[in-house]
ROKEDREN-538160 format. One record per residue (C-alpha): residue number from 1; x, y, z. Coordinates in pm, 1 decimal, decimal comma, always signed. Layout:
<sites>
{n NUM u X v Y w Z}
...
</sites>
This chain:
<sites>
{n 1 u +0,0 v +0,0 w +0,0}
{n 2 u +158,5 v +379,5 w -66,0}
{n 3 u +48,6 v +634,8 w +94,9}
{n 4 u +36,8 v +970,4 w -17,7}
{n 5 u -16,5 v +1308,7 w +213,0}
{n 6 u -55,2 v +1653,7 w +113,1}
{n 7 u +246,3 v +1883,9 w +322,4}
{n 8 u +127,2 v +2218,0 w +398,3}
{n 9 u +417,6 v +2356,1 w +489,8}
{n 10 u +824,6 v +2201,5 w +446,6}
{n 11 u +990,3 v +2424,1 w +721,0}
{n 12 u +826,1 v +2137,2 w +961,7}
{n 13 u +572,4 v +1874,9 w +957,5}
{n 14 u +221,4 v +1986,7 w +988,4}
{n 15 u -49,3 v +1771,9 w +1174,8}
{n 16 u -153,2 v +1590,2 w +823,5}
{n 17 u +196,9 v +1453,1 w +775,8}
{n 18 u +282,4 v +1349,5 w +1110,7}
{n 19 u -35,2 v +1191,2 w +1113,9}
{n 20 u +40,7 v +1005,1 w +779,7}
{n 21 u +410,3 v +891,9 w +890,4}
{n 22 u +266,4 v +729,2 w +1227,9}
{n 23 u +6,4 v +541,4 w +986,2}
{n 24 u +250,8 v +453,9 w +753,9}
{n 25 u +487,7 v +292,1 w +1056,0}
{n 26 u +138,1 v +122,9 w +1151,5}
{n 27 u +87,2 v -17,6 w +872,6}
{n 28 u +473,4 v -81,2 w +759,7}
{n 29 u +430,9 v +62,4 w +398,2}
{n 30 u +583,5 v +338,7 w +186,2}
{n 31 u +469,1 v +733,9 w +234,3}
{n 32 u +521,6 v +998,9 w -9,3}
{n 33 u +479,3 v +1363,5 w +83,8}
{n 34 u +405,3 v +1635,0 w -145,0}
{n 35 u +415,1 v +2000,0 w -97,9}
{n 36 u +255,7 v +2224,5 w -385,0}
{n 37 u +427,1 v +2556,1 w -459,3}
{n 38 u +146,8 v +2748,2 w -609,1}
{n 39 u +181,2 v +2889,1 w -931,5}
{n 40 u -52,4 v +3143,7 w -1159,3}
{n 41 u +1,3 v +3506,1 w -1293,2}
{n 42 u -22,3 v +3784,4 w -1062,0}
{n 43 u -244,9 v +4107,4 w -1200,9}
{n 44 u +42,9 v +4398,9 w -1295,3}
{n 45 u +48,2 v +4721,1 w -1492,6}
{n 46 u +163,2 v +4682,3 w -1851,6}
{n 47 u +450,4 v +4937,8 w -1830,6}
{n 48 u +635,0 v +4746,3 w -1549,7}
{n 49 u +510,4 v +4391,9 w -1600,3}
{n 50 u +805,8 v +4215,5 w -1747,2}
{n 51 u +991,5 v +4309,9 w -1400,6}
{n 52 u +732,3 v +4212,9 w -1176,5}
{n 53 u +653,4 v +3924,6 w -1330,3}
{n 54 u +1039,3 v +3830,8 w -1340,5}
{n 55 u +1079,8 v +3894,6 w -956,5}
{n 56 u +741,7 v +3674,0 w -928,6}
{n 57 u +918,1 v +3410,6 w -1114,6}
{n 58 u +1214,0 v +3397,8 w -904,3}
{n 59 u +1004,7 v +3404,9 w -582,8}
{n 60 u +832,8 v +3107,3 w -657,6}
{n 61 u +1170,5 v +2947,4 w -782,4}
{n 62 u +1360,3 v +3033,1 w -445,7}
{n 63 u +1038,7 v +2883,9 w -242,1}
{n 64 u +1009,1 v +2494,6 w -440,5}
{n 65 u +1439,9 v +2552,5 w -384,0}
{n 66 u +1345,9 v +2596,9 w -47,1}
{n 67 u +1098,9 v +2303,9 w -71,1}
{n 68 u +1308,1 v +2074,0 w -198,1}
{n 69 u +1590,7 v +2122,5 w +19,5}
{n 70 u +1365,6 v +1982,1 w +286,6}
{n 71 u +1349,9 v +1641,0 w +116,6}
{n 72 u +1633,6 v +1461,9 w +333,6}
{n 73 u +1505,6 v +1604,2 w +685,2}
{n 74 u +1178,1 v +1490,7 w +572,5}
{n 75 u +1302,4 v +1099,1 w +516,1}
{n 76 u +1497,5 v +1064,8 w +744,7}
{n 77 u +1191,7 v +1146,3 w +1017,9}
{n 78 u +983,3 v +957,3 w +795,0}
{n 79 u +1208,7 v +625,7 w +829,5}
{n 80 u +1253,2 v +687,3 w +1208,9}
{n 81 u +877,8 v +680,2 w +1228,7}
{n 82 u +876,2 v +325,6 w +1050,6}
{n 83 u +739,4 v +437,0 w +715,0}
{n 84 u +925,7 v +256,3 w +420,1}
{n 85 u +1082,2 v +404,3 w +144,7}
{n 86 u +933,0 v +809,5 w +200,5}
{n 87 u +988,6 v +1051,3 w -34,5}
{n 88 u +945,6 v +1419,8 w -56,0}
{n 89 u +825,7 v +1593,1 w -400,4}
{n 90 u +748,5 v +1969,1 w -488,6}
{n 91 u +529,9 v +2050,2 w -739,3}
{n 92 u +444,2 v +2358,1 w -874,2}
{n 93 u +69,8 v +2432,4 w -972,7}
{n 94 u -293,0 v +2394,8 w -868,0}
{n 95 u -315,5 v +2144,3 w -581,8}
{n 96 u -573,1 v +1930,4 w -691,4}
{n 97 u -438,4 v +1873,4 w -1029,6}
{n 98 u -82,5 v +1807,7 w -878,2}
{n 99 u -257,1 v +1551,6 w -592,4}
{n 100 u -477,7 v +1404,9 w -861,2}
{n 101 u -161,2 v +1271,5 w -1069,5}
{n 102 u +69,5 v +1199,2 w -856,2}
{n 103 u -247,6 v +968,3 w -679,2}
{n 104 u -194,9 v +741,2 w -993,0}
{n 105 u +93,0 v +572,1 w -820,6}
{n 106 u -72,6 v +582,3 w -447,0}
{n 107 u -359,6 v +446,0 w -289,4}
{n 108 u -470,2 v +668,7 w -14,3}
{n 109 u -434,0 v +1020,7 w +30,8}
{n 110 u -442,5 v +1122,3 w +365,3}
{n 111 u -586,6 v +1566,9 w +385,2}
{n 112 u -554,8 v +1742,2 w +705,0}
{n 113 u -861,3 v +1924,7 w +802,0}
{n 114 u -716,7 v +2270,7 w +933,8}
{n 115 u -898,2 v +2625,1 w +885,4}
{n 116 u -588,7 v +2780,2 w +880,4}
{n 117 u -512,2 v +2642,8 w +628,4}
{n 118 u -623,2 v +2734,6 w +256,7}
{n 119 u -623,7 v +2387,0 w +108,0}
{n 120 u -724,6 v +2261,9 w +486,1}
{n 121 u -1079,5 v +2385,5 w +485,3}
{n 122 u -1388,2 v +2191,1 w +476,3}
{n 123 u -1515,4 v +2311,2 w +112,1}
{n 124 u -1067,1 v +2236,4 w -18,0}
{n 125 u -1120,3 v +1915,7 w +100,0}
{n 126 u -1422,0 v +1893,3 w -68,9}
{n 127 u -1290,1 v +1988,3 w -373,5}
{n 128 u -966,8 v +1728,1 w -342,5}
{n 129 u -1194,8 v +1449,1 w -315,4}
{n 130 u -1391,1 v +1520,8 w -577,6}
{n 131 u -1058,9 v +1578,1 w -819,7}
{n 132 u -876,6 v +1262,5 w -727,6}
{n 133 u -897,0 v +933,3 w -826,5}
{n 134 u -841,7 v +824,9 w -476,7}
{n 135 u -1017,5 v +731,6 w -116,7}
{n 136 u -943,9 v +994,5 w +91,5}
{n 137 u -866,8 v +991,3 w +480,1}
{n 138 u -955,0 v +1312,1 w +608,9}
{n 139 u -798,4 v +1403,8 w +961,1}
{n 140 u -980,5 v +1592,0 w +1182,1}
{n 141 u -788,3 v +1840,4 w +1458,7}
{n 142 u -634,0 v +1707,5 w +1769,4}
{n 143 u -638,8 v +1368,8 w +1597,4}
{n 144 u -275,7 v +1227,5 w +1586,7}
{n 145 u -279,9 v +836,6 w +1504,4}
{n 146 u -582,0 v +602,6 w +1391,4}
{n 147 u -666,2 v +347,9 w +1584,8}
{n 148 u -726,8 v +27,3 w +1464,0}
{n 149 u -946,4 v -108,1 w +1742,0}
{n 150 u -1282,3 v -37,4 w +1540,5}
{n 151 u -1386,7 v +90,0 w +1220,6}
{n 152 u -1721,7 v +212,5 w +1092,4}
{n 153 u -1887,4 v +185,3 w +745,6}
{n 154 u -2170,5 v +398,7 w +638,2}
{n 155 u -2408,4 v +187,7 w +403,9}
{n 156 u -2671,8 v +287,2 w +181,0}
{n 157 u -2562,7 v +33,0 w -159,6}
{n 158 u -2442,6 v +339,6 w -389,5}
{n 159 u -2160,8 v +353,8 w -623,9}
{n 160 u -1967,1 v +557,8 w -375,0}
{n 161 u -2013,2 v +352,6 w -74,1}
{n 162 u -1901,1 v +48,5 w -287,3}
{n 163 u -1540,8 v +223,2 w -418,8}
{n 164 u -1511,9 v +395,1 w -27,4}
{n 165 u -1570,5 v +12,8 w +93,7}
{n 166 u -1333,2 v -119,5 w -165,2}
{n 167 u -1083,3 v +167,5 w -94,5}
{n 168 u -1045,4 v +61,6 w +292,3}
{n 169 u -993,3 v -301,3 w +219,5}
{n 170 u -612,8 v -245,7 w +324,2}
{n 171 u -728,5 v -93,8 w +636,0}
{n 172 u -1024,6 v -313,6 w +735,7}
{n 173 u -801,1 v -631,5 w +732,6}
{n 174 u -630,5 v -459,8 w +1027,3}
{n 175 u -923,4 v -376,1 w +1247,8}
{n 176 u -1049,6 v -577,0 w +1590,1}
{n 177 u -1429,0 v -486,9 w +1495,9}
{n 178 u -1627,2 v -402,4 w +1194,9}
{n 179 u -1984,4 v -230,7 w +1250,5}
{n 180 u -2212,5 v -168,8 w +926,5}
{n 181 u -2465,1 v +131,9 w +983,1}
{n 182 u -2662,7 v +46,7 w +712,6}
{n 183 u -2921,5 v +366,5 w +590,8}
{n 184 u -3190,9 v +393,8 w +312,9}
{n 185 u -3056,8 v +191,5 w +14,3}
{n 186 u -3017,9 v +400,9 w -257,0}
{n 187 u -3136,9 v +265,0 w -623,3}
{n 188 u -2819,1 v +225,7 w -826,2}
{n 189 u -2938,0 v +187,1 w -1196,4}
{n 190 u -3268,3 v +28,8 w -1244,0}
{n 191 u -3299,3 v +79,4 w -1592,8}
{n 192 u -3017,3 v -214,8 w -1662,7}
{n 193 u -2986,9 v -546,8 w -1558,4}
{n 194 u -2714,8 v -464,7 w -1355,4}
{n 195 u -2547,1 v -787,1 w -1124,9}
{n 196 u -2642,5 v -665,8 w -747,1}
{n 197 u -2328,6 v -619,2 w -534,0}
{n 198 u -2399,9 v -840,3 w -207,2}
{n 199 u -2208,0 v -672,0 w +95,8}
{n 200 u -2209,0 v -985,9 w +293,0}
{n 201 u -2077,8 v -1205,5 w -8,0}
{n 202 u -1778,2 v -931,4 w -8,7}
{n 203 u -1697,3 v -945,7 w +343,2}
{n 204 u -1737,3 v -1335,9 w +393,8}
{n 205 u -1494,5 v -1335,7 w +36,8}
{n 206 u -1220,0 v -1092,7 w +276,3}
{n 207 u -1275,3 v -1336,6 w +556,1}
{n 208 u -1374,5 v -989,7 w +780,6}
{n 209 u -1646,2 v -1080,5 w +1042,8}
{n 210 u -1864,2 v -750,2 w +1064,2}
{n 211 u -2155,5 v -660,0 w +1288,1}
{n 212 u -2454,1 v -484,4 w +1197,2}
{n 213 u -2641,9 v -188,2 w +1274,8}
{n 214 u -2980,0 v -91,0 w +1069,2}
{n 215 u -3026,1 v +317,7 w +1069,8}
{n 216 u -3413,6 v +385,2 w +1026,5}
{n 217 u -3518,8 v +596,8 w +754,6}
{n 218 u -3479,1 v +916,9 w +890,5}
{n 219 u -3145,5 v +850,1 w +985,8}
{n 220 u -2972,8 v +895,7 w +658,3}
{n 221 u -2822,0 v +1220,9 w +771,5}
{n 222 u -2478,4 v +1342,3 w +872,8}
{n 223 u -2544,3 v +1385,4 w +1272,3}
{n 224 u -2743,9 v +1036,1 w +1246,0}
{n 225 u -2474,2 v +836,0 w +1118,5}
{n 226 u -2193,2 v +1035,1 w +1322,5}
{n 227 u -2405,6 v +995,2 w +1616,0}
{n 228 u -2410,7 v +591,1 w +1518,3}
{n 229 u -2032,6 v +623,5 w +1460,7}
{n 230 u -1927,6 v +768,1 w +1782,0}
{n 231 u -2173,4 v +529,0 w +2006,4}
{n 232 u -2004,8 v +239,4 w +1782,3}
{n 233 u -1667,4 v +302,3 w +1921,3}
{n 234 u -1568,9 v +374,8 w +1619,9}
{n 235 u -1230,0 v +514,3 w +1525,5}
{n 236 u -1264,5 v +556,9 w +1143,6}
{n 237 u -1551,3 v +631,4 w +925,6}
{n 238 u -1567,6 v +514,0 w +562,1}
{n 239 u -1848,8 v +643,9 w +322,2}
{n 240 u -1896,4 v +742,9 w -9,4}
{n 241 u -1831,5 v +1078,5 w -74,5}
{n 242 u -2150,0 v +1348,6 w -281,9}
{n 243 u -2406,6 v +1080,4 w -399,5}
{n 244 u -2577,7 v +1321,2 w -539,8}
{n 245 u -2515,5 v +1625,3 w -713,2}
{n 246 u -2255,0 v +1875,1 w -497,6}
{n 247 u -2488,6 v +2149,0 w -576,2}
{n 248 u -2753,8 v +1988,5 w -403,2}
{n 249 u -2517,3 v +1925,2 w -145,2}
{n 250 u -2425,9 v +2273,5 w -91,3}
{n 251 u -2778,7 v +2392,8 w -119,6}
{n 252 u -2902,5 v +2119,5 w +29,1}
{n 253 u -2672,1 v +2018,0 w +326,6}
{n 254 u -2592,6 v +1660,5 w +322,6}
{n 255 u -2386,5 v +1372,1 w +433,3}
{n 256 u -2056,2 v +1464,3 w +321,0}
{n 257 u -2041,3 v +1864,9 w +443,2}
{n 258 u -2188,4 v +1752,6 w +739,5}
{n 259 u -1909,8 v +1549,3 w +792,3}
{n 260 u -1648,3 v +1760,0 w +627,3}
{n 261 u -1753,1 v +2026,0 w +854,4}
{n 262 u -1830,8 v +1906,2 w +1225,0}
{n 263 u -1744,3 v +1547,3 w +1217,7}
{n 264 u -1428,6 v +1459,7 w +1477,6}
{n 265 u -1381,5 v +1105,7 w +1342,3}
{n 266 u -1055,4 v +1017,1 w +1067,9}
{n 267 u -1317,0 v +961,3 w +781,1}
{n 268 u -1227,2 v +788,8 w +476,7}
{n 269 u -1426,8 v +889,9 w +216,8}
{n 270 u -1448,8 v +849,5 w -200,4}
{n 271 u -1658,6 v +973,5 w -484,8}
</sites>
């Protein structure tokens, strides 16, 4: 399994990447941090903009220097922390396009939730998960390590719930206690004869022994399952990630900002 965490900051290690070294040492596999130096065209006046822009160059040149001189500090921390083979890369551009390709050679990206930080805010987050390719373990403040004791999975039969199930295979193997909080099943494409994924079949096929808990039908909301997650035990959350529309979420409220926004459980979530 390689992880891959997004570094706010290369001067130390923010909560994020200390979070995903200590996972990595858990689970004994290879961790890849990234910071993104970010790029785009300041607004200047015509007369002096081949000198501003020139200085702008060189500032952003001097910070991924900067960056990248981090990289052996960074490993070597890494490795004491029992991660295997870490690397530090510095890209230049727009974060989620930099996350979303370097995420074709990972398989979990862990995202610090942090205010204070730009690409740390609920709706950033948001935004990452929708852009990559990838489940997505989103950290919540004050949380330092996952625990492996138990984990929680938020069921309702869509699409999503299916890849953020699939995603947290490597991480499910390695918990003392499955729950299910199975919701409202949601309709996946009734139109085609399309073969009906059977959650039990899965898990018996993974050899994970899971308990259930059946949510009632007003309970497919964010506090509801939270609520279920907490009283559970549980120290992760896995759901699908905006199965509907992410206007409707954002008019709407909904599962995912609820979570995004006031949930204090690691959540591992995927569109």
């Amino acid at each position: 399994m390689d992880l891959l965490v997004r570094a706010a900051r290369h001067a130390d290690w923010d909560p994020g990447v200390a979070f995903a070294a200590r996972l990595a040492g858990q689970l004994r596999t290879a961790l890849t941090a990234t910071y993104v130096v970010q790029g785009g065209i300041p607004p200047v006046w015509e007369y002096d903009a081949g000198v501003l822009l020139a200085e702008y160059a060189a500032a952003i040149e001097e910070q991924a220097l900067a960056a990248r001189a981090s990289a052996p500090a960074f490993e070597a921390w890494a490795e004491s922390m029992g991660a295997l083979a870490p690397q530090w890369l510095v890209a230049q551009g727009h974060v989620g396009d930099v996350l979303r390709y370097i995420g074709n050679w990972h398989d979990l990206l862990v995202l610090a939730r942090d205010d204070g930080d730009l690409w740390g805010s609920p709706a950033a987050l948001a935004s990452i998960a929708l852009q990559v390719d990838l489940p997505c373990l989103v950290v919540p403040p004050g949380k330092e390590q996952l625990g492996l004791d138990c984990m929680a999975v938020a069921w309702n039969g869509s699409v999503e719930a299916i890849r953020a199930l699939h995603g947290a295979l490597p991480l499910l193997r390695r918990a003392k206690r499955i729950v299910v909080l199975s919701g409202k099943r949601k309709t996946l494409l009734p139109a085609l004869p399309t073969p009906e994924f059977s959650l039990e079949t899965w898990f018996r096929r993974h050899e994970l022994a899971v308990e259930f808990e059946v949510l009632d039908d007003e309970a497919d909301k964010g506090v509801s399952i939270h609520d279920a997650a907490r009283g559970a035990r549980a120290d992760l959350l896995v759901m699908g990630a905006y199965g509907r529309s992410r206007f409707a979420e954002r008019v709407l409220g909904g599962v995912t900002r609820y979570m995004l926004q006031q949930g204090d459980l690691p959540l591992l979530i995927r569109h």
